[in-house]
N, C-alpha and C positions, 0 to 999 in steps of 0.2 A: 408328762415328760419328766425323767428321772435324770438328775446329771450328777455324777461324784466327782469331788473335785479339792485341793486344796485352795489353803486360803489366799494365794498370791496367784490363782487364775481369775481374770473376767468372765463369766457367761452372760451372755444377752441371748434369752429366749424371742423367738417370732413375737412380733407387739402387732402385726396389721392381719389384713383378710386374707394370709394364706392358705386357709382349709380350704377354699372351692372345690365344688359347689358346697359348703356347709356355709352356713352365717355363723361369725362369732360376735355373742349376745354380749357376752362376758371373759374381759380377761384378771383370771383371780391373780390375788397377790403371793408371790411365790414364799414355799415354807421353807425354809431350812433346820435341819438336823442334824446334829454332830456324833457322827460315825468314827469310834475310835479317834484316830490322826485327821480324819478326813470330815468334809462335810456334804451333805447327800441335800441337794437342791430339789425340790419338786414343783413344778409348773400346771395348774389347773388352767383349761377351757371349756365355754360354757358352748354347745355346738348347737342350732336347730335346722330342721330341713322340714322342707310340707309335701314334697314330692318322695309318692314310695315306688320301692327300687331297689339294686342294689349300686352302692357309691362308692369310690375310693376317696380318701383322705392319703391325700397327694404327701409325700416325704416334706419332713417341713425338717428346717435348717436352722442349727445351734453355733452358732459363733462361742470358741473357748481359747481366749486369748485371742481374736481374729482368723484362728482356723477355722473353717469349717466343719463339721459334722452333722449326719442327716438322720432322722428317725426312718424307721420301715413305715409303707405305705400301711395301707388300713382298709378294708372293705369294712363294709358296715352295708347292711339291710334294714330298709326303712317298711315297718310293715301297716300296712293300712287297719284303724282303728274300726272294728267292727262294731256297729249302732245299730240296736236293736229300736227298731221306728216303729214299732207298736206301743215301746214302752216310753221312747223316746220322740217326744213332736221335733221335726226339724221348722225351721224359718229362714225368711230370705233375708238376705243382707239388709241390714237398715240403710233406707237412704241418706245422701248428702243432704247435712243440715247447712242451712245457708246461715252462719255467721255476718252478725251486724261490724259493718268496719269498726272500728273505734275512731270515736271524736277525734279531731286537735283539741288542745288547749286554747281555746282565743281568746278565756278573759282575760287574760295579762293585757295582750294588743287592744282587744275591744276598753279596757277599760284606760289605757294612755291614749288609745284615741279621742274617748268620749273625756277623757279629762283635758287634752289639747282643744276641742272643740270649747268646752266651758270656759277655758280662761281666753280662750278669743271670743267668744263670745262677749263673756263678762269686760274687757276695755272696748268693745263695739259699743258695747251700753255708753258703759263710764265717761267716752270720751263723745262719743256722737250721740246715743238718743236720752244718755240722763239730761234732766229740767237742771243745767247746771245755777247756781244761786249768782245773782247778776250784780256784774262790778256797776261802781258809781257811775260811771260812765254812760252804760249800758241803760243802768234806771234811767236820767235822765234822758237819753234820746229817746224814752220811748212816753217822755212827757208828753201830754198838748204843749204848740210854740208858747205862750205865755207863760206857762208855768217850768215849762225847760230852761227859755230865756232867763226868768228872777233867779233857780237854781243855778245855772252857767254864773250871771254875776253875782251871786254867794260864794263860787266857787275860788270865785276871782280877789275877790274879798279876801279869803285865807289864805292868796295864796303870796309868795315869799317876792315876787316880781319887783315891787317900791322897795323893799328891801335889800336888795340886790342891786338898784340901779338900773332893772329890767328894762325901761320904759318903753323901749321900743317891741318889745312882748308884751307889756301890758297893754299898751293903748291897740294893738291886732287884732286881742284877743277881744277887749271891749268894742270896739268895732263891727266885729265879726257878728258879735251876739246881736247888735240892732241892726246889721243889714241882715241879718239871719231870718230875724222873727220881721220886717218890712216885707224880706223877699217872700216870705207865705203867707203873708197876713195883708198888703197893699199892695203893693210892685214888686211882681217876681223877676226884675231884673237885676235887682237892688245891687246881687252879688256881685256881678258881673259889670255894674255902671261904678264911674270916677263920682267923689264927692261931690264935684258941681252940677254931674249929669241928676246922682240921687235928688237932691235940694229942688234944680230945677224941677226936677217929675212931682216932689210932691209939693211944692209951691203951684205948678198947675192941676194936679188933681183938687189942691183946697180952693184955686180959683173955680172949678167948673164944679165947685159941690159935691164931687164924686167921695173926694172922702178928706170931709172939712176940719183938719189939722190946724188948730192954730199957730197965728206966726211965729210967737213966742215959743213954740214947740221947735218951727222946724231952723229957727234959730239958733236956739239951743243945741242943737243936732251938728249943725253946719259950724260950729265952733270948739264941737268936741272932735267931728270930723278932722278940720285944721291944725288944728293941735295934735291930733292922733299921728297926720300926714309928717309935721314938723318931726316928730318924734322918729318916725318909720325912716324915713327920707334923709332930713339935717340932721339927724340924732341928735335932736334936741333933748336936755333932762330936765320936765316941767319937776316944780317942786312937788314933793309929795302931797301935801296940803290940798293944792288941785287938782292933783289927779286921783285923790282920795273922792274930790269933790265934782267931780267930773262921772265919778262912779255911782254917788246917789242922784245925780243929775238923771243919769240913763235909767236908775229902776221909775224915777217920776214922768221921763219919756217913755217909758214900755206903758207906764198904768192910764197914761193919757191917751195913747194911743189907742190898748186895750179897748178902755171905755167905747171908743168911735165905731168898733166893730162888730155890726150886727151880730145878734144871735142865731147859726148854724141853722137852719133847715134841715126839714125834714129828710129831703133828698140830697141833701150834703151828710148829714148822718148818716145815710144807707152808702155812698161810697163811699165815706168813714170805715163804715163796716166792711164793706167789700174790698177797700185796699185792707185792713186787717185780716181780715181770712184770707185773702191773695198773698199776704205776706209770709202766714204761718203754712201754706200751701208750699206756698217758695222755698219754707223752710225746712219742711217736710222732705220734697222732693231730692233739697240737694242732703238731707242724710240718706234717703236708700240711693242716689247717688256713690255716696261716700261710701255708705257698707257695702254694694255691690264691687264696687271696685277694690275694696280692700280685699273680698271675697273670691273675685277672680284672680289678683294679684296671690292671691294665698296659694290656690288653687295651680297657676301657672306655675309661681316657686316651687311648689311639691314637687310638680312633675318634671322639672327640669332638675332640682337637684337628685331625685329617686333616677331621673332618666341617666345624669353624669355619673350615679353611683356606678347604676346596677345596668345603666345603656336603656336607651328608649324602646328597641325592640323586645324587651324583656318584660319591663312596664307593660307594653298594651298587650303580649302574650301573659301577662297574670290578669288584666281587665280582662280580655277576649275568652280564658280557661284556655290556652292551648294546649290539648290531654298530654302533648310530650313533655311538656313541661312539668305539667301536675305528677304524671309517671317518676321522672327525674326528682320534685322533690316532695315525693309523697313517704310516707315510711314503709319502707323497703322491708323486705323478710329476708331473713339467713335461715337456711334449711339446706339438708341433705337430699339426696336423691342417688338410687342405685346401688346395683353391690358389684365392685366396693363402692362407698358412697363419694361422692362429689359434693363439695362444699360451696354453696353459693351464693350469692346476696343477688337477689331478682328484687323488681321494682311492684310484681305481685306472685301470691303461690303459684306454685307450676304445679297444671294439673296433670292428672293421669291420661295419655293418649293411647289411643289405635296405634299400632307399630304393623301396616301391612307387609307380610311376609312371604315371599311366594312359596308354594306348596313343593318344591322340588330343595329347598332348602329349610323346610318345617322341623327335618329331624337333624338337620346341622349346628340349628341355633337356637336362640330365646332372645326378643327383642322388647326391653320394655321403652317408651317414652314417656317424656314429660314433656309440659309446652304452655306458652300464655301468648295472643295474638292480640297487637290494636292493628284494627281492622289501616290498611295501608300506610302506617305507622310507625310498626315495630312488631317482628314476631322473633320468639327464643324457642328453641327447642333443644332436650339435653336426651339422648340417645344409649340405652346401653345394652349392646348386643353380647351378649354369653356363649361363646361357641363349646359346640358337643366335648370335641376334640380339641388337644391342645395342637397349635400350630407354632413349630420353630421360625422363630426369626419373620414373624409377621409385620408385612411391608402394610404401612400403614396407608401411602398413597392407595391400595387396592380401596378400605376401605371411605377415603376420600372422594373416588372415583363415582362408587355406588352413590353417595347422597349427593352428589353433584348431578348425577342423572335419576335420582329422589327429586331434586328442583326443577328439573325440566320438564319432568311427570305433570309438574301443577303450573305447567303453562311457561315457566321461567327462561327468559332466552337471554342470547347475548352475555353469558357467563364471563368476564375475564380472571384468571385462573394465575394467582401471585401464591410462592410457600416458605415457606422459611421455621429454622427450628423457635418453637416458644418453652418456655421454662416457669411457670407458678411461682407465687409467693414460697411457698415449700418446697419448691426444690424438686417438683415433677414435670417432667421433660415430655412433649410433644408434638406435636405439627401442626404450624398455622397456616390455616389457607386462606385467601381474602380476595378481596377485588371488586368489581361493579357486576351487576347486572341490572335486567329490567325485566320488573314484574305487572303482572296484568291486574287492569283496575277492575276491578267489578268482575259482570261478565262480558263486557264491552271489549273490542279491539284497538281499547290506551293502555300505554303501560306509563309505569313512574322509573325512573331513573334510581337507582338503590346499591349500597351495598352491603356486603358480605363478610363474617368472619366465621369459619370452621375451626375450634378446636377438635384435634384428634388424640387419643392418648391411649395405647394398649398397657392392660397388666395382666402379670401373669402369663401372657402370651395364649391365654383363654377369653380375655373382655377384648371390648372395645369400646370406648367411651367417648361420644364428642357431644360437642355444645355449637349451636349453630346459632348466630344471631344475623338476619336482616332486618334492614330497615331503607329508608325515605334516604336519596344521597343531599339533599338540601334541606335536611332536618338537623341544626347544630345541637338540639336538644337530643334527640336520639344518640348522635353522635356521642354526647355526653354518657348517657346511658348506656349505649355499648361499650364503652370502656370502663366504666365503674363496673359494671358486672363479669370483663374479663380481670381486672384487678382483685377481684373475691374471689377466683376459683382456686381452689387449693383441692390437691388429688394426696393420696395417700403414695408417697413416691417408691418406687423400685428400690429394694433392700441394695444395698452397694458390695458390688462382687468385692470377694476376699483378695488380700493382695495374694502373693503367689512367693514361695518360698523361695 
């Protein structure tokens, strides 16, 4: 296309798929040359066709300044390339190669995962099954009594109680440590009986020889007792002196008493041992106790707060793989389809389909489809019908009509039938149709409750182009899907009439 023109006019050449039926491959960048006063505009396009024939190359229209002006039509003859097949081998189409999806990425996630599992892991140890190193305390309780009892009053010995005026903590504490080591070692009530009950008890065990304390011992006993009592009770403050002396008093009462006390048997040894491995059992158990619980407690938190993020049905629909979900957020393809092309973002490629045609309308039209089906799920199919002839002022409801009774074909009842204008991201105007229906499950006589969106969209007043999407009506994932994928369609919209002088 040639246009001359001065330099204070606009021309805007055709930019979309006005040549129908021709494809345009390529639109070149326009040259300009300067003629005289004037400059002479030139427009290259790149045309291909596969069907031979002859064709017209429809008046295509130059905006100059916002007037219009139209080139002459065009016939052109497409002539079939003659192949000499003797010299020439033909072959059949190569089949569909099955492409591997591509991965996700998961070692980011897999590796925050497995590094949150090691540092709980790692304090599961550190606090519950490390050998942690054993306070003073701990050592000692796990003396034999005599030798717990002398370390207790070592303890007591260092410690700040006389100095302070403690008395009535000190003498408790030395108390404690000889009814301690009596109660497991003579009388296990020791804990639990009054000074004069103890005295008594062991003044009759050394009457009856059972375990012959002498008197001077239990004496001795019975006066640190009293004194202890005075202390606890009158808060009384003996002098330091004595109750220093009070204190090597009790290691010479524990050594005497010691002495008296047979040596352990053999089957006192073996429940020796058997409450020690019952202990370390006990101890055992209550850490996989503890790490159990920490475990489900982990466990429980995750899914409660992943559940307030993101909603619990969502949660066990990514446990369970619910495919609408995975669909929704799998990675999605942007691709064309048709001529002119349709711009879309589907959730997988849309393949090539059968477009049945009935034979009384074979030489009116050319129907190609595209389409991807989860079996009772979600199906998309994108339709685009090329008629022979151009038809004025084509009512789009007619072909609404046709694929509405396209769906009943395949069993589809109960249609309800809502329209209203839609409009694309880019500004190409069509017809929405939508509503419910109910589609048959299998080959069985259930259907599922589903609905419906038909976009319709003519150009050129030769195509017709819709996009049909059903799906599951209690599917919120679908639901999602169907609207992401009418939010991407963008059409190549209708050039905008000239205003009018």
């Amino acid at each position: 296309m040639e246009v001359e023109t001065d330099t204070t006019k606009q021309v805007v050449f055709p930019e979309s798929q006005t040549f129908l039926p021709f494809e345009v491959i390529e639109f070149y960048n326009t040259d300009t040359v300067k003629k005289d006063d004037k400059f002479q505009l030139i427009k290259k396009y790149g045309l291909t066709s596969f069907d031979s024939g002859w064709y017209q190359i429809p008046r295509q229209k130059i905006l100059i300044n916002e007037q219009p002006f139209f080139s002459d039509s065009l016939y052109v003859y497409i002539q079939d390339v003659l192949v000499d097949t003797t010299k020439q081998k033909l072959f059949d189409i190569k089949p569909i190669l099955e492409v591997q999806k591509p991965q996700k990425n998961w070692w980011p996630i897999i590796i925050i995962i497995l590094s949150a599992l090691a540092i709980i892991a790692f304090l599961i140890y550190w606090f519950v099954w490390r050998k942690k190193p054993l306070t003073e305390a701990e050592r000692i309780a796990q003396l034999p009594p005599f030798e717990r009892a002398k370390a207790e009053l070592k303890n007591l010995e260092n410690s700040r109680y006389l100095i302070e005026d403690k008395s009535k903590e000190y003498y408790s504490e030395l108390t404690r440590i000889i009814r301690s080591f009596i109660d497991e070692k003579v009388y296990d009530k020791a804990l639990e009986s009054t000074t004069a009950q103890l005295i008594e008890r062991l003044e009759l065990l050394s009457e009856a020889n059972e375990f012959s304390l002498k008197k001077e011992i239990i004496t001795q006993i019975d006066t640190i007792f009293k004194r202890a009592d005075l202390a606890k009770f009158a808060k009384q403050q003996p002098e330091m002196v004595i109750a220093e002396a009070d204190l090597k008093e009790t290691h010479f009462i524990l050594d005497e008493v010691n002495k008296l006390l047979p040596e352990p048997s053999e089957e006192e040894k073996l429940l020796d041992e058997a409450y020690r491995k019952a202990q370390e059992q006990k101890a055992k158990r209550k850490k996989i106790v503890i790490t159990s619980a920490i475990a489900i407690f982990l466990l429980i938190a995750t899914i409660v707060g992943l559940g307030l993020k993101y909603g619990f049905v969502y949660i066990k629909d990514v446990v369970f793989q619910n495919s609408s979900l995975e669909l929704l957020e799998g990675e999605w393809v942007d691709s064309e389809y048709g001529m002119p092309p349709i711009s879309i973002s589907t959730p997988q490629v849309l393949m090539r389909m059968d477009a049945p045609v009935p034979e009384e309308l074979k030489e009116k039209m050319q129907v190609t489809s595209y389409g991807y089906e989860l079996k009772d799920k979600f199906t998309i199919a994108l339709v685009t019908t090329n008629l022979k002839e151009k038809v004025e002022n084509f009512d789009l409801s007619t072909a609404v009509e046709g694929s509405l009774q396209t769906l009943e074909a395949r069993g589809i009842t109960d249609i309800i039938t809502l329209n209203e204008m839609f409009k694309t991201p880019n500004g190409a105007e069509g017809l929405k149709t939508y509503g419910t229906l109910k589609v048959p499950k299998g080959s069985s006589n259930n259907f599922i409750d589903g609905k419906y969106v038909m976009l319709s969209f003519s150009a050129e007043d030769k195509v017709i182009q819709q996009i049909i999407l059903v799906w599951g009506a209690n599917d919120t994932y679908a639901d999602d899907i169907a609207d992401k994928i009418i939010k991407s369609i963008e059409l190549q919209p209708k050039e905008l009439q000239p205003k009018s002088e």
